[in-house]
N, C-alpha and C positions, 0 to 999 in steps of 0.2 A: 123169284126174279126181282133184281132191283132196277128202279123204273127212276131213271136223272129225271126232274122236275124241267119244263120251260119258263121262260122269266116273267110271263106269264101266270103259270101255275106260281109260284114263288109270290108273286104281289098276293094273289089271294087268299095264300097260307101265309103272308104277312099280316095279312088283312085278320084272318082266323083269329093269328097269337097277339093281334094287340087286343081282340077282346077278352082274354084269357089275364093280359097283363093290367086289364081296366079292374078284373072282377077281384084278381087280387089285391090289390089297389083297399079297394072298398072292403075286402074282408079282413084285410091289414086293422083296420080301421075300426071293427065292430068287435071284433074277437077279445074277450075280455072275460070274466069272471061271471059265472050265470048264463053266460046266450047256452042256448040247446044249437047242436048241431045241426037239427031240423029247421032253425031258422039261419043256418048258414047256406043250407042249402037252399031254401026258399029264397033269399036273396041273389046267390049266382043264377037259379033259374028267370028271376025276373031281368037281372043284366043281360043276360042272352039273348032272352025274347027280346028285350028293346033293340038289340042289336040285327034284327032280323037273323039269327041264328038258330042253334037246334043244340040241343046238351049232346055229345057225344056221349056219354055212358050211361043214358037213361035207357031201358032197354035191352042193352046192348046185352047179348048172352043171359038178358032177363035180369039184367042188374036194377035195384027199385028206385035209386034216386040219380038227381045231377051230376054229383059230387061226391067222392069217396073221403071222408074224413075217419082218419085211424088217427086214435088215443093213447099212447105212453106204450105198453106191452103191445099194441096191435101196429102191424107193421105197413099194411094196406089194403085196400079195399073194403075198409070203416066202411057203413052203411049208417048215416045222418038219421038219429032219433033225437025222442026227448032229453035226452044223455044234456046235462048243462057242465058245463068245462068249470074247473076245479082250478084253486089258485096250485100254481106247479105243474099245472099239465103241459105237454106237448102234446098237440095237432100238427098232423101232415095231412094236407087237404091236399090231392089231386083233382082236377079237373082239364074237360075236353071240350072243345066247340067240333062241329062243324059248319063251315062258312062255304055256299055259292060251289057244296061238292070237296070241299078240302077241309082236313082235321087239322086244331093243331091241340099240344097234347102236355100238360106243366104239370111241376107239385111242388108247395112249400112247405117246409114245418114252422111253425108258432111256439114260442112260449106262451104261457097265459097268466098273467101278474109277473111274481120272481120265480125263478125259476132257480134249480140248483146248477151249481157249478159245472157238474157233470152233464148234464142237459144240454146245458148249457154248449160245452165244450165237443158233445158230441152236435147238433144243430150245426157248430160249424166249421167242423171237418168232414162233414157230408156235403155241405155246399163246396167248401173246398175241393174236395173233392173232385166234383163236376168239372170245376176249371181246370183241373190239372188234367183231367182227359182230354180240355180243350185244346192242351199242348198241340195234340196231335191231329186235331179237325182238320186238314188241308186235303186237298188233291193231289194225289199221289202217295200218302201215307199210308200204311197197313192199320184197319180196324181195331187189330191187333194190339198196336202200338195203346191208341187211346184208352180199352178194355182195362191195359195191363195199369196204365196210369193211374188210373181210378181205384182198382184193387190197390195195387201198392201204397199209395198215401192210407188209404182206409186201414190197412192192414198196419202199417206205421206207428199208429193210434190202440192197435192192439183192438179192434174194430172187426166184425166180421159180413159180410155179404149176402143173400140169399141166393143160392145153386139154381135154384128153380124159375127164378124170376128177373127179369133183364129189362132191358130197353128194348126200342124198335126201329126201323122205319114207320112212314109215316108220310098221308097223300090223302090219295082220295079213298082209302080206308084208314082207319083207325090204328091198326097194326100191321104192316108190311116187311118185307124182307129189308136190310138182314136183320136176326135177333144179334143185341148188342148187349153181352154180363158187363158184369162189373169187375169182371177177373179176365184177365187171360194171356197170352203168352206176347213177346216182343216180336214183331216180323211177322205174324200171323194171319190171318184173315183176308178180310177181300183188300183190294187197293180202292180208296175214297176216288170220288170223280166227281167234280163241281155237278151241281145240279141235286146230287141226294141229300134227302129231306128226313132226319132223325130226330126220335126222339130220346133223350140219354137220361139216365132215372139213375141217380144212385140210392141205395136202399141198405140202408146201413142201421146195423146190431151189434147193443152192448151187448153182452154173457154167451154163452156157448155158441149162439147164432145158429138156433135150430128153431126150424117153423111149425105149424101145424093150423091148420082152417077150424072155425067155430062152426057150429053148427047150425048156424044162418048159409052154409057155404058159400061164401065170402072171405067175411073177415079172417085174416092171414095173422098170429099172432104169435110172439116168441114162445116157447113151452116153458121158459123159465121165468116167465114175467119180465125179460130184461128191455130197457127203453131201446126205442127205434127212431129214427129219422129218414127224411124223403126228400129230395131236393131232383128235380126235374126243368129241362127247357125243351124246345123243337127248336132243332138248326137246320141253315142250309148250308152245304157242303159250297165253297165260293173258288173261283180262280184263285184267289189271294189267302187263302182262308178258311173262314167260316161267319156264318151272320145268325147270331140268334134272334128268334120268329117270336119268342113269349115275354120279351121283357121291355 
C-alpha cells in the first residue's frame, strides 16, 4: 500500500534529508587518499547523533554499520573497514537517517585523487541519470514512465542495471511500496499522486552487469570485477512536480 505523505509528514522528512545532505557535505570533504572507510563512517555516525537522529541502516536486517560504502567492483551495500581508499578509487556511499519517525534515504559516488576517464564518465551518467527519470516525477504520471527514463539513458551509455535491486518508497519505514527498477516499460505502473515520498537509486554497471553477494552477505559486487556507480535522492511527489528531500 502506498501511503501519500501530509505536509506535515513531508517538513519532517525535509528535516530527515537535510541531515543526509549536511553529512555529505562533510564527507565530500574528507574523502581522499588514505582515510579507511571505517572512519567515514564514524564521522556520518557522529553527525547524526548531533542531530538528534538515529542511523537508519545500523541494524537494520542486522546490517554492522551507519553507512554502506562500496568500492570500484562492489556495487552496494560496502560494509565500512579498515579498507583505506586507493588514488583511482570510486566510493558510492549510501546512507539513511531516521528523524522524529521519518527516513530519508541518499547515495553518492566519489572519485578519490584522479580518477580515470571512464570512471569518470560512468559517475556521471548515473547521476544523470536520476534526473532524466525526474522528467517524469509529477502527479498524474505513470511510474512507469520515470523507471523507463532511467534505464534508457543508462542503457544509451551501453551501461547496464541490476534486475534484482531497485528504489523505493519511503516514510516512516525505511522501504515502502511501490518498488521502483531502474528499467521499465512507457505507460506502465502506478499513476504518481502528490504526497508520495521515493527514494530513486540508480545502480549502474560497466561489463556484463551480472551480480553476486560476498560472503559477508552483504556486499553485492559485479562477477566480472567491472566498476559500478550509485547516485540516490528522496523526493516528494508535489502538485507541480516533485521536490527533492536530500540535497
Amino acid at each position: 500500500m502506498i501511503v501519500c505523505k501530509s505536509p506535515r509528514e513531508i517538513a519532517v522528512m525535509r528535516q530527515a534529508g537535510a541531515i543526509l545532505a549536511t553529512i555529505f557535505e562533510k564527507l565530500q570533504e574528507v574523502i581522499a587518499v588514505g582515510i579507511s572507510t571505517k572512519q567515514l563512517d564514524d564521522l556520518a555516525a557522529e553527525i547524526i547523533a548531533s542531530q538528534q537522529a538515529k542511523a537508519a541502516f545500523l541494524g537494520y536486517r542486522g546490517f554492522p554499520a551507519n553507512i554502506c560504502t562500496s568500492i570500484n567492483e562492489e556495487l552496494i551495500h560496502g560494509i565500512p573497514s579498515q579498507r583505506r581508499l586507493k588514488e583511482g578509487d570510486i566510493i558510492s556511499v549510501d546512507l539513511g537517517v531516521v528523524y522524529k519517525g521519518y527516513f530519508s534515504d541518499a547515495a553518492r559516488s566519489y572519485g578519490v585523487g584522479k580518477v580515470s576517464a571512464e570512471a569518470t564518465k560512468l559517475m556521471e551518467v548515473t547521476q544523470e541519470s536520476f534526473y532524466r527519470g525526474l522528467q517524469y516525477a509529477k502527479a498524474g504520471e505513470h511510474l512507469g514512465n520515470l523507471c523507463w527514463a532511467i534505464g534508457d539513458y543508462i542503457g544509451q551509455h551501453g551501461y547496464k542495471v541490476p534486475q534484482q535491486y531497485s528504489g523505493h518508497g519511503i516514510g516512516t519505514a525505511l522501504h515502502e511500496d511501490p518498488n521502483i527498477p531502474n528499467y521499465g516499460l512507457k505507460d506502465s505502473g502506478i499513476v504518481l499522486k502528490a504526497g508520495m515520498t521515493l527514494a530513486i537509486e540508480p545502480m549502474v554497471m560497466m561489463g556484463v552487469g551480472e551480480t553476486k553477494t560476498l560472503a559477508d552477505d552483504w556486499t553485492v559486487v559485479t562477477v566480472d570485477k567491472a566498476l559500478c556507480a550509485h547516485y540516490e535522492n528522496t523526493i516528494v511527489i508535489t502538485e507541480n512536480g516533485y521536490e527533492i528531500l536530500t540535497i
